[in-house]
GUGU-953909 format. One record per residue (C-alpha): residue number from 1; x, y, z. Coordinates in steps of 0.5 Angstrom, whole numbers, plus 500, padded with zeros to 3 digits. Example, Ala and Ser with C-alpha at 12.3 -4.5 7.8 and 13.67 -1.06 7.14 Angstrom:
2
<1,<525,491,516>>,
<2,<527,498,514>>,
***
This chain:
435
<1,<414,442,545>>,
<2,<414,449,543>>,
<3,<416,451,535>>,
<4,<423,455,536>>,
<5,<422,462,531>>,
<6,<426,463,526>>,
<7,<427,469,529>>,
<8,<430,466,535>>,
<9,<433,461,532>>,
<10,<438,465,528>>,
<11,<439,471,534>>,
<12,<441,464,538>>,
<13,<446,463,532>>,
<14,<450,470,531>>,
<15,<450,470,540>>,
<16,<454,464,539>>,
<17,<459,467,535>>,
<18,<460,473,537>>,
<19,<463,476,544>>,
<20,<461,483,548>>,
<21,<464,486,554>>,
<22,<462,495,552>>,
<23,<457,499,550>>,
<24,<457,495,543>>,
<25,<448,492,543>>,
<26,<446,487,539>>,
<27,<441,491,536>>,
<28,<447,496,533>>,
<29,<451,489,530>>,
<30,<444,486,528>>,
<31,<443,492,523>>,
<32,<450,492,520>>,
<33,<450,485,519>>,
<34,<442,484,517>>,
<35,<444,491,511>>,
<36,<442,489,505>>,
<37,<447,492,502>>,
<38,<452,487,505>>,
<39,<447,481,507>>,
<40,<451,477,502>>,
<41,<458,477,505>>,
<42,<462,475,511>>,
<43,<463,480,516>>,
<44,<468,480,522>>,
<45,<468,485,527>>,
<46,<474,487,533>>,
<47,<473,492,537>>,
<48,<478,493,543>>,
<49,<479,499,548>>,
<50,<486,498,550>>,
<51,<486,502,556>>,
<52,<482,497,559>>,
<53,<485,492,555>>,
<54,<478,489,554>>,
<55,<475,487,547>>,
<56,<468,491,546>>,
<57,<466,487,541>>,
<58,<468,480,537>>,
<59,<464,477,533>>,
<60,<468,472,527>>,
<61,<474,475,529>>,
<62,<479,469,529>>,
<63,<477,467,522>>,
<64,<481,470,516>>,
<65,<479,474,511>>,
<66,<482,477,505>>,
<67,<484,485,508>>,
<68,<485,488,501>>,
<69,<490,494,503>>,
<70,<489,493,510>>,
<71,<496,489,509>>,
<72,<499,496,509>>,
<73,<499,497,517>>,
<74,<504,491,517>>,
<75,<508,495,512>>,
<76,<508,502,515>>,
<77,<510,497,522>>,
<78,<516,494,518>>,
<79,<518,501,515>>,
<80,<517,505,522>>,
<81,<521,499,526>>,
<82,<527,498,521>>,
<83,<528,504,516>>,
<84,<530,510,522>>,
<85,<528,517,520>>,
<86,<531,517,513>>,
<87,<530,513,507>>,
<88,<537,511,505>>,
<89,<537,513,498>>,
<90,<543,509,495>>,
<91,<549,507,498>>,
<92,<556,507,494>>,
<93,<562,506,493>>,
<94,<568,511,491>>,
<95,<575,510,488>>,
<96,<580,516,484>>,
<97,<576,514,479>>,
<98,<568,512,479>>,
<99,<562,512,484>>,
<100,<559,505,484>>,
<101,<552,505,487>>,
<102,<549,500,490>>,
<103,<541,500,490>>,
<104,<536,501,495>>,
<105,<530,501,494>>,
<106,<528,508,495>>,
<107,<522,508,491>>,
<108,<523,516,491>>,
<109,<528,518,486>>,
<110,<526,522,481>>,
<111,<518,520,483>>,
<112,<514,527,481>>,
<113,<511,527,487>>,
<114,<518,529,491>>,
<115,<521,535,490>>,
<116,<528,535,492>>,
<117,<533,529,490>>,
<118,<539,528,495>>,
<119,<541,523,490>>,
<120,<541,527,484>>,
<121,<545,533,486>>,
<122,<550,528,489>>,
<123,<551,525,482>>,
<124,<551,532,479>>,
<125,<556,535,483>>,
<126,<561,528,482>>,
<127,<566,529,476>>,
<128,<567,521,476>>,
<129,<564,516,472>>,
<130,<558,513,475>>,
<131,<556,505,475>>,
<132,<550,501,478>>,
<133,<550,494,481>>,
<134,<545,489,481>>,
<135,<544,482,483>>,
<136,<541,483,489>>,
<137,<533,484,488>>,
<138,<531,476,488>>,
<139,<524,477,488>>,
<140,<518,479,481>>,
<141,<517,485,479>>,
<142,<509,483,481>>,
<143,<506,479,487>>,
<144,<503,472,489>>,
<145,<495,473,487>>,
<146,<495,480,483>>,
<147,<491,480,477>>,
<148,<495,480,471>>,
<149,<491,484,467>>,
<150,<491,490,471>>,
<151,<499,490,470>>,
<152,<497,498,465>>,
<153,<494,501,471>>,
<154,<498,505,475>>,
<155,<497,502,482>>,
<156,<501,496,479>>,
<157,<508,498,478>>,
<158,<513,494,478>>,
<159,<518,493,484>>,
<160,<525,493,483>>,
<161,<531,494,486>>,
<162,<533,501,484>>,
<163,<526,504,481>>,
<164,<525,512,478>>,
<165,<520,516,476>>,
<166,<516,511,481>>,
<167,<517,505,475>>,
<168,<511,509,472>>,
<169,<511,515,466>>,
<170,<506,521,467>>,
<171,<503,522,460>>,
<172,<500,530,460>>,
<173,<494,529,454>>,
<174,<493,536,452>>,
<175,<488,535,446>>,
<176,<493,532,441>>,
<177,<499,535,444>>,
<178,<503,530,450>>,
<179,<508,531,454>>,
<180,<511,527,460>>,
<181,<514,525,465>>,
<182,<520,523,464>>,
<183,<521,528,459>>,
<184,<525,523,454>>,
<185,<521,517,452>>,
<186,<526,515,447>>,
<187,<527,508,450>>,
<188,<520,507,449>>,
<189,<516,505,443>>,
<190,<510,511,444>>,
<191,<506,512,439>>,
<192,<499,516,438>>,
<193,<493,516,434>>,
<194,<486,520,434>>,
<195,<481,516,438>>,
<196,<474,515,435>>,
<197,<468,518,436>>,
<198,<466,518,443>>,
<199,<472,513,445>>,
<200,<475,516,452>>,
<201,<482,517,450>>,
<202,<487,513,454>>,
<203,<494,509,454>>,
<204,<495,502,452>>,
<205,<501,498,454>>,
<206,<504,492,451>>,
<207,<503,487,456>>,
<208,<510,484,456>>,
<209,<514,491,452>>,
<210,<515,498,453>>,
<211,<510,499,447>>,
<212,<505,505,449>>,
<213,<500,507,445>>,
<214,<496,513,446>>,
<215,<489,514,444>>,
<216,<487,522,444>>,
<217,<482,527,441>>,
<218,<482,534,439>>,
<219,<477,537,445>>,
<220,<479,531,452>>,
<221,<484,534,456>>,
<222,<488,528,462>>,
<223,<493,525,466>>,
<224,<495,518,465>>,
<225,<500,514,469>>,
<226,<502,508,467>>,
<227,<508,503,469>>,
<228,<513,500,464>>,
<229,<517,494,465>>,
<230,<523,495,469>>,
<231,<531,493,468>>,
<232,<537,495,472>>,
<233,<539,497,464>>,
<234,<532,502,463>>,
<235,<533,504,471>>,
<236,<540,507,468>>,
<237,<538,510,462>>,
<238,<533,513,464>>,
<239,<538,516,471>>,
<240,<543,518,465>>,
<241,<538,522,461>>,
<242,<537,526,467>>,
<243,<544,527,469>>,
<244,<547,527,462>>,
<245,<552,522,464>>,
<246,<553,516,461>>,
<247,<552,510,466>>,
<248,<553,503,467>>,
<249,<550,496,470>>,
<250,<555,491,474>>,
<251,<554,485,477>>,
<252,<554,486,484>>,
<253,<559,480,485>>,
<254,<564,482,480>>,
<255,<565,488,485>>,
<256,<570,488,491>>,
<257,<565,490,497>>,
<258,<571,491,502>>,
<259,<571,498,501>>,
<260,<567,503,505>>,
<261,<561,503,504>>,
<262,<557,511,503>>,
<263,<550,513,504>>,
<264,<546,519,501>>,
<265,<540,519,505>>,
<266,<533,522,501>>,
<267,<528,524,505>>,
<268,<525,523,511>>,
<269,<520,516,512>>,
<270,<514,519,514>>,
<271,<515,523,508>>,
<272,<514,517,504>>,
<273,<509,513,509>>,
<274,<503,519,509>>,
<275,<502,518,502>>,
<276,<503,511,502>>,
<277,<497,511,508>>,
<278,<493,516,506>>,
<279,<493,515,498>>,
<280,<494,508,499>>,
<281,<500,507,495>>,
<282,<501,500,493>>,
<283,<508,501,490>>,
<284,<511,505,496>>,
<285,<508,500,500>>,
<286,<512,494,496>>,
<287,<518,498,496>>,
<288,<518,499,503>>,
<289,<518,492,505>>,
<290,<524,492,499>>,
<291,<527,497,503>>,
<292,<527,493,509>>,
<293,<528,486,507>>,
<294,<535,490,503>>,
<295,<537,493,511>>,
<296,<536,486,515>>,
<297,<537,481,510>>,
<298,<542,484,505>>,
<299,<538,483,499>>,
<300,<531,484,497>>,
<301,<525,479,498>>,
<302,<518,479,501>>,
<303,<517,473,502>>,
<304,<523,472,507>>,
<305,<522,478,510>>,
<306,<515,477,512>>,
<307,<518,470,515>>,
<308,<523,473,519>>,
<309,<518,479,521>>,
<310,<513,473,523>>,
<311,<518,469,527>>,
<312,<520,475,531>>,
<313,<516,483,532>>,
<314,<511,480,530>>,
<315,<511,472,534>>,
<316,<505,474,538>>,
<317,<500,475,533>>,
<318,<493,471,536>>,
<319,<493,468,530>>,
<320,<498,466,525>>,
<321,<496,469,518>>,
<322,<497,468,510>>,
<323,<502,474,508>>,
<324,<504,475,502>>,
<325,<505,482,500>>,
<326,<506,489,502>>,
<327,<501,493,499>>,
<328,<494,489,500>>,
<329,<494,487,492>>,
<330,<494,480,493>>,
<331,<487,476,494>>,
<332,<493,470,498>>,
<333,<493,474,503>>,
<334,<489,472,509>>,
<335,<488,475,517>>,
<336,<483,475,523>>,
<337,<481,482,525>>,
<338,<484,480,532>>,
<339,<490,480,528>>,
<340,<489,488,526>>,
<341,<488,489,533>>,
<342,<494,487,535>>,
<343,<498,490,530>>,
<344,<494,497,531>>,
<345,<496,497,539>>,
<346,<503,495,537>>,
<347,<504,501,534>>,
<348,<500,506,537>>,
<349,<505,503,544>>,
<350,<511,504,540>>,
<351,<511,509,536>>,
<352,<505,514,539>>,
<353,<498,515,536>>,
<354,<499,523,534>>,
<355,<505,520,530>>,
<356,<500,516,526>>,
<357,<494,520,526>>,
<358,<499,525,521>>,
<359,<500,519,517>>,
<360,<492,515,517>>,
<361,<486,518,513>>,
<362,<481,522,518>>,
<363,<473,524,516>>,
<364,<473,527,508>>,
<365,<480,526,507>>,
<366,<484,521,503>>,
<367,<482,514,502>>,
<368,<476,516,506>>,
<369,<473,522,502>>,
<370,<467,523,502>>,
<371,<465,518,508>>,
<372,<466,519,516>>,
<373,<465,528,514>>,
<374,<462,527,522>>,
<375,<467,524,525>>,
<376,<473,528,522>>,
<377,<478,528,527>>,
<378,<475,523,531>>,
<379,<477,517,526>>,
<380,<484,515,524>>,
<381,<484,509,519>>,
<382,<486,505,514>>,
<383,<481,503,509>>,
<384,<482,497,504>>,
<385,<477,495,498>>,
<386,<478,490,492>>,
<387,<471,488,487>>,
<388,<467,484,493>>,
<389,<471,486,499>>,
<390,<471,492,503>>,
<391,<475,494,510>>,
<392,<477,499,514>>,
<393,<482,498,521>>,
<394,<483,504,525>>,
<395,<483,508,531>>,
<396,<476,511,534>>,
<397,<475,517,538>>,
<398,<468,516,542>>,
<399,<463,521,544>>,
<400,<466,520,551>>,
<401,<473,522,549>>,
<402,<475,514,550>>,
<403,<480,511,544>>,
<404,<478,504,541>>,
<405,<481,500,536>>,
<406,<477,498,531>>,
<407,<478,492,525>>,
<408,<472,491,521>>,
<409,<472,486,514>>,
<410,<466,484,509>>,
<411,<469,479,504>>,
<412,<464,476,499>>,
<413,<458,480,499>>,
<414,<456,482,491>>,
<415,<453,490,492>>,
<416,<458,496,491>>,
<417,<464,498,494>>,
<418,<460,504,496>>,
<419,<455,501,499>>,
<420,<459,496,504>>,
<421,<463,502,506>>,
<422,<457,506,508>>,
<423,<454,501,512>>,
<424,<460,500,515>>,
<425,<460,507,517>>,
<426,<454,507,519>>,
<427,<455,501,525>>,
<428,<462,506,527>>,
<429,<458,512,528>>,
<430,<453,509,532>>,
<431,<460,505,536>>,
<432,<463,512,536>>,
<433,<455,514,539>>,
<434,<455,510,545>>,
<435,<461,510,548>>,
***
């Protein structure tokens, strides 16, 4: 009997678990697969052509890996699906005397990043006495699996049912002089102090307080984002700081609901949803399925939410995952790159491509700067990376004017971030190539 060659014996291996039907060769897989910047991981790949309805190329893609930021499209599904064409900024209450608001989630009010606030200048404009009601956020302000120690960084902020300023404060250093957003830190404990030499200046947080220490020099100039710990308390002060009225926090449950209940709309929700898709934005993410869950449940929590989706738009999935936040954060969460593919085919059939290409990163723009330089305008995607994960879901446009959906995930794998995207760039271009 002849001696199989390693060689075959591991060719014989990887035909086994993969599955073609399109210009997708073995030769372009083998050397993706085999880079030794990702040789170390797990690899799934799904690329399917939806106006044939037929799979280029499957290879692990039953099997569950933890998608980092990916988790987005699901969110962008939910928010395109249930919040209409406008945020809705609050809801309230009105009598001879007072406003009671009524939160919503709107994670936009008083955000740097938003210029216009439909909800300030209607509390400006009104002479009565303002109230904000609570009780409806049965949730955490953090996710099942996010790693506690980020909690200072900026792409962890708090989740809450009536956020400001993003739940964050933009501290401006100049040299020794600070300023912020919010202007008036005075519910804060802020302090400064001259950093040694050849620190780089920075702000510490207390890990359960609103303590803020910032560490400057005489020469570095930057712009630190750092989130605070939310309260409907702090939510109104900061919200009277910027109305200079005073307002106050009720229970929902003391209130009497019977009456009308008004809306004031904030911004458009693809306003929202670009910057959340192209910049990966985890807190307007967690906000979104906040926002949604508010909408058909009546109050806010994810994990309720996402039995109800999972049960309902999105029964069909081809295999059931592990889903647990809205913005990817989490290392619980666990889908099939069959599963993007389905979700990517949804969207595109329910809400059109040109529409979601205004929201998605393309070649050198956003979360792809500095990759895909070649096929700007020809990719749309969502990436998604943690430390040993890297992916990428999205819709491809081939050299033969052919729209593919593509779902690729590396799990595991111990070299860069950098690396496992570039070799997954390079296996796209040559799919895009040869199709």
């Amino acid at each position: 009997m002849k001696k199989i060659s390693t060689e075959f014996f591991s060719f014989l291996l990887l035909f086994c678990s993969c599955s073609t039907t399109g210009q997708v060769t073995q030769k372009q897989v083998s050397a993706f697969t085999d880079d030794s910047a990702i040789i170390t991981g797990h690899v799934g790949i799904s690329i399917y052509e939806p106006a044939t309805g037929k799979y280029l190329y499957n290879y692990n893609a039953e099997k569950n890996f933890t998608p980092s930021s990916n988790v987005k499209l699901f969110s962008l599904y939910a928010g395109l699906k249930y919040l209409g064409d406008s945020l809705l900024g609050v809801k309230y209450i009105e009598t001879d005397t007072s406003i009671l608001l009524i939160p919503t989630g709107d994670p936009t009010l008083l955000h740097p990043d938003f210029s216009n606030h439909p909800v300030i200048d209607f509390l400006r404009s009104s002479k009565k006495n303002i109230y904000l009601g609570g009780n409806i956020f049965k949730s955490t302000m953090y996710g099942n699996g996010w790693a506690w120690n980020d909690y200072p960084d900026y792409y962890m902020a708090e989740r809450s049912a009536f956020p400001v300023y993003g739940n964050c404060i933009t501290f401006d250093i100049k040299k020794n002089f600070v300023s912020s957003i919010p202007k008036n830190l005075s519910p804060f404990i802020v302090t400064t102090e001259l950093q040694q030499k050849d620190k780089a200046i920075n702000v510490e947080r207390a890990f359960f307080s609103n303590s803020f220490k910032i560490l400057t020099d005489k020469k570095t100039s930057e712009i630190i984002i750092t989130p605070f710990v939310t309260s409907d308390s702090l939510a109104a002060r900061l919200l009277s700081d910027s109305l200079h009225k005073k307002i106050t926090v009720l229970p929902l449950p003391e209130l009497n609901i019977n009456k009308k209940i008004n809306t004031v709309y904030s911004c458009p929700v693809d306003s929202l949803f670009k910057p959340m898709m192209f910049n990966s934005d985890n807190f307007f993410a967690e906000q979104t399925l906040m926002m949604v869950s508010n909408k058909l449940l009546g109050y806010m929590n994810e994990t309720d939410l996402i039995d109800s989706l999972l049960k309902t738009d999105l029964k069909d999935l081809p295999q059931k995952p592990r889903w647990v936040d809205g913005s990817g954060l989490s290392r619980y969460n666990l889908f099939t790159p069959k599963d993007f593919i389905f979700l990517l085919d949804k969207l595109q059939k329910e809400f059109g491509l040109e529409r979601l290409k205004r929201m998605l990163t393309t070649g050198g723009q956003g979360s792809l700067t500095g990759y895909y330089l070649k096929d700007a305008g020809f990719i749309y995607a969502k990436t998604g990376s943690m430390s040993n994960n890297v992916s990428i879901s999205g819709y491809l446009i081939s050299k033969k004017n052919k729209l593919l959906l593509f779902s690729i995930h590396i799990n595991g794998f111990t070299g860069s971030g950098r690396t496992g995207r570039l070799a997954i760039e390079k296996f796209i271009q040559a799919v895009r190539a040869n199709n």
